[in-house]
CHARMM-style PDB file with segment names, atoms N, HN, CA, C and O in Angstrom:
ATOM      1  N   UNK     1     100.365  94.212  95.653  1.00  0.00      PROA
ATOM      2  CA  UNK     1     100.094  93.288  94.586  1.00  0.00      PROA
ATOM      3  C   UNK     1      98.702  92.718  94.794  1.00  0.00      PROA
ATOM      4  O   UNK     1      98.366  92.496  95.957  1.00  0.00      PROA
ATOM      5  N   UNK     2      97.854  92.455  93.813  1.00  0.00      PROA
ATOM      6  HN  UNK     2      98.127  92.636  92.868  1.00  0.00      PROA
ATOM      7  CA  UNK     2      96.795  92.025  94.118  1.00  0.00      PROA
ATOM      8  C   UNK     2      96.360  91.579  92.667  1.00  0.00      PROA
ATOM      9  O   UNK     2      96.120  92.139  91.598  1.00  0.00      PROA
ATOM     10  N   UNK     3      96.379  90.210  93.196  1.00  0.00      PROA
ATOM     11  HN  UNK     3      96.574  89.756  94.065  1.00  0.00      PROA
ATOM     12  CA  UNK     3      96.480  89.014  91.908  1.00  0.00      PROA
ATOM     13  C   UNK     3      95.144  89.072  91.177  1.00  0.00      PROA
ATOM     14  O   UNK     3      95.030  89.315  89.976  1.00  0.00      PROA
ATOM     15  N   UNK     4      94.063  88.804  92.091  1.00  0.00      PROA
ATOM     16  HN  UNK     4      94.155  88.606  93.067  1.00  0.00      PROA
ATOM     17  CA  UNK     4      92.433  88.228  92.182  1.00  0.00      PROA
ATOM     18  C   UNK     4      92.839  87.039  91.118  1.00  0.00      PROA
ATOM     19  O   UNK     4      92.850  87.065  89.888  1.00  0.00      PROA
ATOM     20  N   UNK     5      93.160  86.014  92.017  1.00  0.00      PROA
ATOM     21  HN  UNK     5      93.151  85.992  93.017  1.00  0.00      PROA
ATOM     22  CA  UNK     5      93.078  84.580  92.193  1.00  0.00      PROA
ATOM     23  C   UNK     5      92.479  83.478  92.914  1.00  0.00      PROA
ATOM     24  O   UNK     5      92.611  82.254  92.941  1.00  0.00      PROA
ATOM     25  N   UNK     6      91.746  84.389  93.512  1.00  0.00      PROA
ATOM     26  HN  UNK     6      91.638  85.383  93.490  1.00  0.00      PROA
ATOM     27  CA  UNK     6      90.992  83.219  94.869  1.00  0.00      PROA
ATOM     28  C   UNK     6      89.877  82.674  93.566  1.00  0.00      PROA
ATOM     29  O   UNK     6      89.458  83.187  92.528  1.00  0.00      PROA
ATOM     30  N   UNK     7      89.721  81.624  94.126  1.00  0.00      PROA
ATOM     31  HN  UNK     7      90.062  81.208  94.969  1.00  0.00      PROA
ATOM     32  CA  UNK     7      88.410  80.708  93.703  1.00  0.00      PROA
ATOM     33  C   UNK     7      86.997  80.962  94.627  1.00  0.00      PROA
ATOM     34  O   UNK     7      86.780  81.885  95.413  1.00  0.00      PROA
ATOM     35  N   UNK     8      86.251  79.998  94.315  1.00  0.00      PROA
ATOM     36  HN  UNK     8      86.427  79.249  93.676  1.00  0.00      PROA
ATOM     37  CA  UNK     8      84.919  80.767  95.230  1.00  0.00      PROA
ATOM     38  C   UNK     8      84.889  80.732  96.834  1.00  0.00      PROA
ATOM     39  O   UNK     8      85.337  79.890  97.613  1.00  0.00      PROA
ATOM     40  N   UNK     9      84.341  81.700  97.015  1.00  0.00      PROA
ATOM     41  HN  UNK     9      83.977  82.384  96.382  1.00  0.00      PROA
ATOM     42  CA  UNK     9      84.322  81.880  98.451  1.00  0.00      PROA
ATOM     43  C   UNK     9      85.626  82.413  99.003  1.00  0.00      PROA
ATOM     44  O   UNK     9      85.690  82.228 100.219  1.00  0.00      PROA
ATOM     45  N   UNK    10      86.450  82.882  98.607  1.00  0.00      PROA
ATOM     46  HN  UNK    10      86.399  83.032  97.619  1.00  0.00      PROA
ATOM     47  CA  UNK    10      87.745  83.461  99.136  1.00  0.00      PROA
ATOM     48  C   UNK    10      88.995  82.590  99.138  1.00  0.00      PROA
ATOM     49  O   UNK    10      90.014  83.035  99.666  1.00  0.00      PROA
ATOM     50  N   UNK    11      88.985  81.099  98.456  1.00  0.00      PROA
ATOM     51  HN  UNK    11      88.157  80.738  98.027  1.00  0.00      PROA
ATOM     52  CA  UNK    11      89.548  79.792  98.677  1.00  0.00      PROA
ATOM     53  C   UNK    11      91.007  80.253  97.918  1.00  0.00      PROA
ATOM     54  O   UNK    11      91.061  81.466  98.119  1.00  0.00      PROA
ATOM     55  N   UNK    12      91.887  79.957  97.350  1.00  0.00      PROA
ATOM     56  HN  UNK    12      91.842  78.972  97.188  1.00  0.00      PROA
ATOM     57  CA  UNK    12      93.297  80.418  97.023  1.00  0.00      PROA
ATOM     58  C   UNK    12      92.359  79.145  95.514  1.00  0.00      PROA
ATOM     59  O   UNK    12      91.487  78.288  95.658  1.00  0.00      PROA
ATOM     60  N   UNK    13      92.907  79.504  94.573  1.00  0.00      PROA
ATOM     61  HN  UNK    13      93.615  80.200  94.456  1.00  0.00      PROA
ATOM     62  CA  UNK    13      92.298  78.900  93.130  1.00  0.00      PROA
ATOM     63  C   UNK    13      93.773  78.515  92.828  1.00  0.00      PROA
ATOM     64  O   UNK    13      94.750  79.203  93.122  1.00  0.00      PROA
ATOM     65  N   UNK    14      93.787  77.471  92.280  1.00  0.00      PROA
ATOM     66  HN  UNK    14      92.993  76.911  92.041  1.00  0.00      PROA
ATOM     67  CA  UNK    14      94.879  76.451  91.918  1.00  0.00      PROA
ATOM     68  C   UNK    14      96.000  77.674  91.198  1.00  0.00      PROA
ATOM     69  O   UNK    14      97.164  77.701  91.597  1.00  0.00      PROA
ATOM     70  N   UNK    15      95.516  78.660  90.110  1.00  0.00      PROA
ATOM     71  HN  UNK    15      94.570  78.638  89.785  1.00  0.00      PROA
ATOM     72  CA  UNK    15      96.270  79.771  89.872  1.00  0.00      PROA
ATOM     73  C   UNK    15      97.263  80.534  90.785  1.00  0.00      PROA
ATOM     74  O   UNK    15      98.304  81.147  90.551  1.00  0.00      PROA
ATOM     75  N   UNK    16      96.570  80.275  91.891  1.00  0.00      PROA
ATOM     76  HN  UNK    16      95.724  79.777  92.080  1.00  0.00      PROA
ATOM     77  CA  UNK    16      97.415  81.344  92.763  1.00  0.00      PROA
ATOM     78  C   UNK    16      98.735  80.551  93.203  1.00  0.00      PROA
ATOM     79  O   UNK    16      99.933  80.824  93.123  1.00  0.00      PROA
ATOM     80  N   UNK    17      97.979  79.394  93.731  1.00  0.00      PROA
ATOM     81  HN  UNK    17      97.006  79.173  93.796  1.00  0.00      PROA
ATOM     82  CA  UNK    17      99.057  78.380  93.943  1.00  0.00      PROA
ATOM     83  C   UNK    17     100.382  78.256  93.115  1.00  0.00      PROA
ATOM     84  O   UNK    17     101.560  78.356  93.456  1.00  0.00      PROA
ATOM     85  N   UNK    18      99.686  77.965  91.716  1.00  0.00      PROA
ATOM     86  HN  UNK    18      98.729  77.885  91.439  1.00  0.00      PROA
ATOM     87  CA  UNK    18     101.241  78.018  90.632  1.00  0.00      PROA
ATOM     88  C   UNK    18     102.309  79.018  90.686  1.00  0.00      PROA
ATOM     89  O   UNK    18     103.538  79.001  90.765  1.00  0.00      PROA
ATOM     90  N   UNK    19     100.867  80.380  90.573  1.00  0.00      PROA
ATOM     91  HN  UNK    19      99.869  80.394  90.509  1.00  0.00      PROA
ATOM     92  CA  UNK    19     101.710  81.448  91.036  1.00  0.00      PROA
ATOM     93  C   UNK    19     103.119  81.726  91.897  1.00  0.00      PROA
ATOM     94  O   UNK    19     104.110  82.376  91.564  1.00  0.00      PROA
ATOM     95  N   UNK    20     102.831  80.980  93.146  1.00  0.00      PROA
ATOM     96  HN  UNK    20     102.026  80.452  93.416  1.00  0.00      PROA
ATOM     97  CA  UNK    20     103.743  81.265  94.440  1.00  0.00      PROA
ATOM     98  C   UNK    20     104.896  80.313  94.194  1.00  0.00      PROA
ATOM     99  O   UNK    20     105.964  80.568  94.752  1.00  0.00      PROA
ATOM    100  N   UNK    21     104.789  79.149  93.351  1.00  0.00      PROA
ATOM    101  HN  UNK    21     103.922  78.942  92.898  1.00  0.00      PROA
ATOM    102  CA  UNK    21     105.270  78.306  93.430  1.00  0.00      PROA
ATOM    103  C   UNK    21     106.802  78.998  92.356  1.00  0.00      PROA
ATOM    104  O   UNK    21     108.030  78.914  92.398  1.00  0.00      PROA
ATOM    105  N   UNK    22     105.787  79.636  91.518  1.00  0.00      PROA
ATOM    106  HN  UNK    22     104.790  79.703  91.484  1.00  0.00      PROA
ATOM    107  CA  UNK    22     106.838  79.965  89.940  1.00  0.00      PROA
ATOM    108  C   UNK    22     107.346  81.162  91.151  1.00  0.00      PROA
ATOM    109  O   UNK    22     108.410  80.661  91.514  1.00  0.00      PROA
ATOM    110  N   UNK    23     107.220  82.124  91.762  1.00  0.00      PROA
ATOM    111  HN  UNK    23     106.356  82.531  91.468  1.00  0.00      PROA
ATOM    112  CA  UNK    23     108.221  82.767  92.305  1.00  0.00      PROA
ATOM    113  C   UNK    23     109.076  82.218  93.470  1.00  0.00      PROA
ATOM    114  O   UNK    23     110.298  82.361  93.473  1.00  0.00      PROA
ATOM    115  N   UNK    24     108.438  81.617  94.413  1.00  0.00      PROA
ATOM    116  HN  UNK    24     107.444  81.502  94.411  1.00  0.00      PROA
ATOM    117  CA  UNK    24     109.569  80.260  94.794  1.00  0.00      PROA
ATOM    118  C   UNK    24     110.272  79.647  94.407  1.00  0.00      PROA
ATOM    119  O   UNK    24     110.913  79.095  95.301  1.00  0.00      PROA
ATOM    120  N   UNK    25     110.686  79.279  93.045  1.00  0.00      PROA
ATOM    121  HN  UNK    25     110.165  79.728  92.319  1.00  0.00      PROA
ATOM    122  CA  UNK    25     111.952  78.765  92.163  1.00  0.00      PROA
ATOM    123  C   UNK    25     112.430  79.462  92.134  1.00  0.00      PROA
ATOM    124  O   UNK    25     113.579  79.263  92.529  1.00  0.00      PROA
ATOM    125  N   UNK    26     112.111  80.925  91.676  1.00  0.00      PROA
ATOM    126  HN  UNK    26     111.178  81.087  91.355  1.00  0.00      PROA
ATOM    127  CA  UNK    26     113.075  82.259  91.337  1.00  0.00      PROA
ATOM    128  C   UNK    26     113.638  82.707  92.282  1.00  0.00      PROA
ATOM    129  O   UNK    26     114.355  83.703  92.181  1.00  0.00      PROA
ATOM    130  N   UNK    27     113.377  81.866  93.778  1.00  0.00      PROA
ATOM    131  HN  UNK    27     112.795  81.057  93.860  1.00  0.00      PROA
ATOM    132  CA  UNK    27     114.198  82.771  95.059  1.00  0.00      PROA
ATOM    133  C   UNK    27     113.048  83.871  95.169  1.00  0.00      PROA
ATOM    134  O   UNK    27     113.742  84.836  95.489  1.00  0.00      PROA
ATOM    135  N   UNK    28     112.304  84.147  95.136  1.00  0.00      PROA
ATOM    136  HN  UNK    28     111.740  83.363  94.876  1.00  0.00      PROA
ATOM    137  CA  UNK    28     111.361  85.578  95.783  1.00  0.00      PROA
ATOM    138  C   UNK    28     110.284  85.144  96.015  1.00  0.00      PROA
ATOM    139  O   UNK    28     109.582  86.077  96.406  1.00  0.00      PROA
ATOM    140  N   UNK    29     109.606  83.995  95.990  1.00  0.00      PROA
ATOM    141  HN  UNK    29     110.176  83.237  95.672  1.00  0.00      PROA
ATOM    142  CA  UNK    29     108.669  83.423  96.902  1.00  0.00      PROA
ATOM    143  C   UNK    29     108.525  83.331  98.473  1.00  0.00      PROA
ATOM    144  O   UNK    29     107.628  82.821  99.144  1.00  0.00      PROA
ATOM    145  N   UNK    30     109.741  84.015  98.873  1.00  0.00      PROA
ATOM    146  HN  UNK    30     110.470  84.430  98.327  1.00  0.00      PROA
ATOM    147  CA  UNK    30     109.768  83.751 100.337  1.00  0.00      PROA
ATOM    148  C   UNK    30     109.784  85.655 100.740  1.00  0.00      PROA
ATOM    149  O   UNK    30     110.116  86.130 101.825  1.00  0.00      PROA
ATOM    150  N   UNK    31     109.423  86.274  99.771  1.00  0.00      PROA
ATOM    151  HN  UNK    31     109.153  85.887  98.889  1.00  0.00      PROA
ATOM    152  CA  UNK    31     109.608  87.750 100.290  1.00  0.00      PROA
ATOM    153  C   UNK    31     108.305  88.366  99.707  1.00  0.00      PROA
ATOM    154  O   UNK    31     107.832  89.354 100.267  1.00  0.00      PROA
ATOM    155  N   UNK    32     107.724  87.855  98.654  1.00  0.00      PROA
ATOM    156  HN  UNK    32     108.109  87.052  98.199  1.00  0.00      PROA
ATOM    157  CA  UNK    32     106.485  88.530  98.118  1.00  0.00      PROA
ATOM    158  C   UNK    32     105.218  88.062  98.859  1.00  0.00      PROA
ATOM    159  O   UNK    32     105.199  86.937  99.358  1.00  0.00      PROA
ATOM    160  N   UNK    33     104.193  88.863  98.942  1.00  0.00      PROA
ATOM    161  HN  UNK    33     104.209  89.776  98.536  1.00  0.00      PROA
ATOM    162  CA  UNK    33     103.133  88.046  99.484  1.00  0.00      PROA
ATOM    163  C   UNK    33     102.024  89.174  98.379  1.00  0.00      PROA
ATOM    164  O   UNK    33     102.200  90.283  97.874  1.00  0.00      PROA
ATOM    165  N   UNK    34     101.121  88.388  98.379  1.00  0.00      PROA
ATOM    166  HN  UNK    34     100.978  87.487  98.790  1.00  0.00      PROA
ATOM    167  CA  UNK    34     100.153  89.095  97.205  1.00  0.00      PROA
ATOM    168  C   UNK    34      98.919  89.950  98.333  1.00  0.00      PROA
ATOM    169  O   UNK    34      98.958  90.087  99.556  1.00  0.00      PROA
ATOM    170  N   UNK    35      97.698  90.496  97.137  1.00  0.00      PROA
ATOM    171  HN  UNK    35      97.666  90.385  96.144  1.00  0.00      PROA
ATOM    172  CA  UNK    35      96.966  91.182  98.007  1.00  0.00      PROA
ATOM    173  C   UNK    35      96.051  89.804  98.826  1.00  0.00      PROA
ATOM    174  O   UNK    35      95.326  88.966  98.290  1.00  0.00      PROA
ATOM    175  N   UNK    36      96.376  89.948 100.150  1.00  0.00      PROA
ATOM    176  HN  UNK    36      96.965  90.629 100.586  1.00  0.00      PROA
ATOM    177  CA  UNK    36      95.574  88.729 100.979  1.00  0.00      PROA
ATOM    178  C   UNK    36      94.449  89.805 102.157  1.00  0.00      PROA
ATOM    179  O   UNK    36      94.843  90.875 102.620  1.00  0.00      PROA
ATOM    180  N   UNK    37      93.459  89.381 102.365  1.00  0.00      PROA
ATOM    181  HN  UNK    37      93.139  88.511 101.989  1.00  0.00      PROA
ATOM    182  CA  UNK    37      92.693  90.347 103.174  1.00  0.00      PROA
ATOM    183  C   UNK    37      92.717  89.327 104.463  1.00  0.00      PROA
ATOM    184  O   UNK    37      92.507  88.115 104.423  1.00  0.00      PROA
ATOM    185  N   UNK    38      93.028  90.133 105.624  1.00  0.00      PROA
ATOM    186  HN  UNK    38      93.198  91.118 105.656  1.00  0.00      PROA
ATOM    187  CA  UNK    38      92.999  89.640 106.796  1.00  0.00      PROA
ATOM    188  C   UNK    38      91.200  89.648 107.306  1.00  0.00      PROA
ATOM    189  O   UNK    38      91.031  88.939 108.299  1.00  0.00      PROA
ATOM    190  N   UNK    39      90.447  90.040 107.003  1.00  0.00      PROA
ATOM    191  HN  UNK    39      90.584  90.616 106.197  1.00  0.00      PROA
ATOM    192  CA  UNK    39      89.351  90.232 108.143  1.00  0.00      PROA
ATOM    193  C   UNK    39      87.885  90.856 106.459  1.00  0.00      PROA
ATOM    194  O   UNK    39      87.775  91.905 105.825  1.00  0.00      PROA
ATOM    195  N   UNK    40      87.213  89.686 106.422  1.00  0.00      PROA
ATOM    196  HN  UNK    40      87.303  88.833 106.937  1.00  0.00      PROA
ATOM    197  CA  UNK    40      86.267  89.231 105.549  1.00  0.00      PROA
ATOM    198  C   UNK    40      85.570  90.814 105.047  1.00  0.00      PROA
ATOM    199  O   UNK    40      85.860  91.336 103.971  1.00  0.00      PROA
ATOM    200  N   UNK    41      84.733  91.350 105.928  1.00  0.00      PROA
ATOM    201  HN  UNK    41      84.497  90.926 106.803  1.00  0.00      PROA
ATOM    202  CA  UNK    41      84.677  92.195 105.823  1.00  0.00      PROA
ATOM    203  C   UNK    41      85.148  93.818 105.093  1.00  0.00      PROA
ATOM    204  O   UNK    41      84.489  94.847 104.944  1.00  0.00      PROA
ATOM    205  N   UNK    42      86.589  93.469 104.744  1.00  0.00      PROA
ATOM    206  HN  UNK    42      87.124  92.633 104.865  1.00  0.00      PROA
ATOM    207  CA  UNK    42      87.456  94.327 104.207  1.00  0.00      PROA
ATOM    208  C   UNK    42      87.891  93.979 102.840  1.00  0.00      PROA
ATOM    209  O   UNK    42      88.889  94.361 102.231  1.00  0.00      PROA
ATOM    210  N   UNK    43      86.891  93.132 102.457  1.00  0.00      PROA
ATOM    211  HN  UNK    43      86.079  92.822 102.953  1.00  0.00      PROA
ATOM    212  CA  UNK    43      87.123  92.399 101.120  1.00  0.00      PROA
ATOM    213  C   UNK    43      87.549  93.661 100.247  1.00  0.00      PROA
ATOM    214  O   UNK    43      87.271  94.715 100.820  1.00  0.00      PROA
ATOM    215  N   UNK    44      88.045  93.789  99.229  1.00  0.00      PROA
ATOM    216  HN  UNK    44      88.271  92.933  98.764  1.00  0.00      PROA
ATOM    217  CA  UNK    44      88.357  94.814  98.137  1.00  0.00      PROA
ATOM    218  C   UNK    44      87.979  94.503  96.965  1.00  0.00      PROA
ATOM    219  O   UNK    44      87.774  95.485  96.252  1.00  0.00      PROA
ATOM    220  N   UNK    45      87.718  92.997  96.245  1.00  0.00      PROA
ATOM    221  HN  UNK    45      87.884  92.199  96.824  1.00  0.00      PROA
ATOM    222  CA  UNK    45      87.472  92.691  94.812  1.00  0.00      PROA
ATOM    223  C   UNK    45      87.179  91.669  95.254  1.00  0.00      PROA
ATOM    224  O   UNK    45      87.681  91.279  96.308  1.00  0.00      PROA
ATOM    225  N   UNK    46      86.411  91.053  94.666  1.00  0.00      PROA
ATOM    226  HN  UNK    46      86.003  91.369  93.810  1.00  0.00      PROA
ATOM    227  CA  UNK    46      85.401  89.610  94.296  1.00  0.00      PROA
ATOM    228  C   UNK    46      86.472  88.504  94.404  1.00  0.00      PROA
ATOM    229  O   UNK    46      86.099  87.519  95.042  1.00  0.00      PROA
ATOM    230  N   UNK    47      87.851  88.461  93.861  1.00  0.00      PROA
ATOM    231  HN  UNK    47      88.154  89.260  93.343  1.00  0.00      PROA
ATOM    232  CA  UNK    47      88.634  87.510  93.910  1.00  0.00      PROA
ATOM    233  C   UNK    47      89.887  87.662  94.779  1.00  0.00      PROA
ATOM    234  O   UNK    47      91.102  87.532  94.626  1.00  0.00      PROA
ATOM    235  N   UNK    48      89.377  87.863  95.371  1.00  0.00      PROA
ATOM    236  HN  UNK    48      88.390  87.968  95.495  1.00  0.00      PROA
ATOM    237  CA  UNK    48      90.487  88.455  96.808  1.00  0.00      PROA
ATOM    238  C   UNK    48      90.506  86.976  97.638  1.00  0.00      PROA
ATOM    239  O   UNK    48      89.591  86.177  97.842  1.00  0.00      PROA
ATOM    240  N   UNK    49      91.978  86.948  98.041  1.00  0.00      PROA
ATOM    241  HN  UNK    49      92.721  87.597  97.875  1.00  0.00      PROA
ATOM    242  CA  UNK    49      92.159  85.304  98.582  1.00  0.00      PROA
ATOM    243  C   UNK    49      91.633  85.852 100.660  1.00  0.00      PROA
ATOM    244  O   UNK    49      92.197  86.835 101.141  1.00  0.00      PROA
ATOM    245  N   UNK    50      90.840  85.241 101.318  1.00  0.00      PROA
ATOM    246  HN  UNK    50      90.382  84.442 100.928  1.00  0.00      PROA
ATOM    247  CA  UNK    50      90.929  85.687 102.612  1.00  0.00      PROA
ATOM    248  C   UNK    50      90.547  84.265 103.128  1.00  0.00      PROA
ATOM    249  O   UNK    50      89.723  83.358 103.006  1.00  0.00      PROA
ATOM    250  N   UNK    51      91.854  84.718 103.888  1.00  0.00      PROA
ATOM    251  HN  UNK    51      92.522  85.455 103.987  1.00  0.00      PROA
ATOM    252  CA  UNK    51      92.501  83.376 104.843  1.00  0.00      PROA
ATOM    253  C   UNK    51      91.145  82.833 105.798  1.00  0.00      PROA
ATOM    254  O   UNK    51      91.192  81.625 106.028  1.00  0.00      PROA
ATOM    255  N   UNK    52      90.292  83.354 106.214  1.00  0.00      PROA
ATOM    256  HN  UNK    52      90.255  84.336 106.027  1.00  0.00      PROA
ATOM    257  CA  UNK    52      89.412  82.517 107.030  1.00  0.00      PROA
ATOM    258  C   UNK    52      88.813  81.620 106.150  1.00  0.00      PROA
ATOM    259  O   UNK    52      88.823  80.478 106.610  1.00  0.00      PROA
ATOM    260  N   UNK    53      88.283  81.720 105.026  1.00  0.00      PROA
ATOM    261  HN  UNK    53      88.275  82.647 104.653  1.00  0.00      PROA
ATOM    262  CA  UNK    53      87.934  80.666 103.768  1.00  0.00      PROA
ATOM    263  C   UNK    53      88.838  79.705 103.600  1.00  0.00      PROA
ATOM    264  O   UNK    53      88.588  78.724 102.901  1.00  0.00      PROA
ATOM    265  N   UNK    54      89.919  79.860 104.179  1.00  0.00      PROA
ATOM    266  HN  UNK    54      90.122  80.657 104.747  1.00  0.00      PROA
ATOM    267  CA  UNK    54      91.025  78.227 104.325  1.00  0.00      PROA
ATOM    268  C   UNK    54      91.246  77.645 104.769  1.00  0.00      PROA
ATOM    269  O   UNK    54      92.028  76.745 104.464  1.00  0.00      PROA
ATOM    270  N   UNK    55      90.364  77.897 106.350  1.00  0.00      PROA
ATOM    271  HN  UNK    55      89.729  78.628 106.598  1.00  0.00      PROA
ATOM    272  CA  UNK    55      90.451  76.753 107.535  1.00  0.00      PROA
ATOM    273  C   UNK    55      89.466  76.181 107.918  1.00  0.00      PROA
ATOM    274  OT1 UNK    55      89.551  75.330 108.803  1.00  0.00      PROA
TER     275      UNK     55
END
């Protein structure tokens, strides 16, 4: 799955957030995970959420 929801700089954009949230009511928020890039470098699309941009 690969949302391209990040905001700038790789940040998770309030979209994505809702996102997880609306499949967390439905019960499948705790089993889906979207396209997230572990290691900056391996970016794939411009709006790709990567976790080092969140700490």
């Amino acid at each position: 799955m690969e949302e391209q929801l990040a905001g700038s700089g790789g940040h998770p954009a309030d979209r994505l957030v809702t996102l997880y949230r609306t499949w967390d009511r439905a019960g499948a928020g705790t089993i889906l995970t979207g396209h997230v890039m572990v290691d900056r470098p391996a970016v794939a699309q411009p709006a790709d959420v990567i976790p080092d941009a969140t700490v």
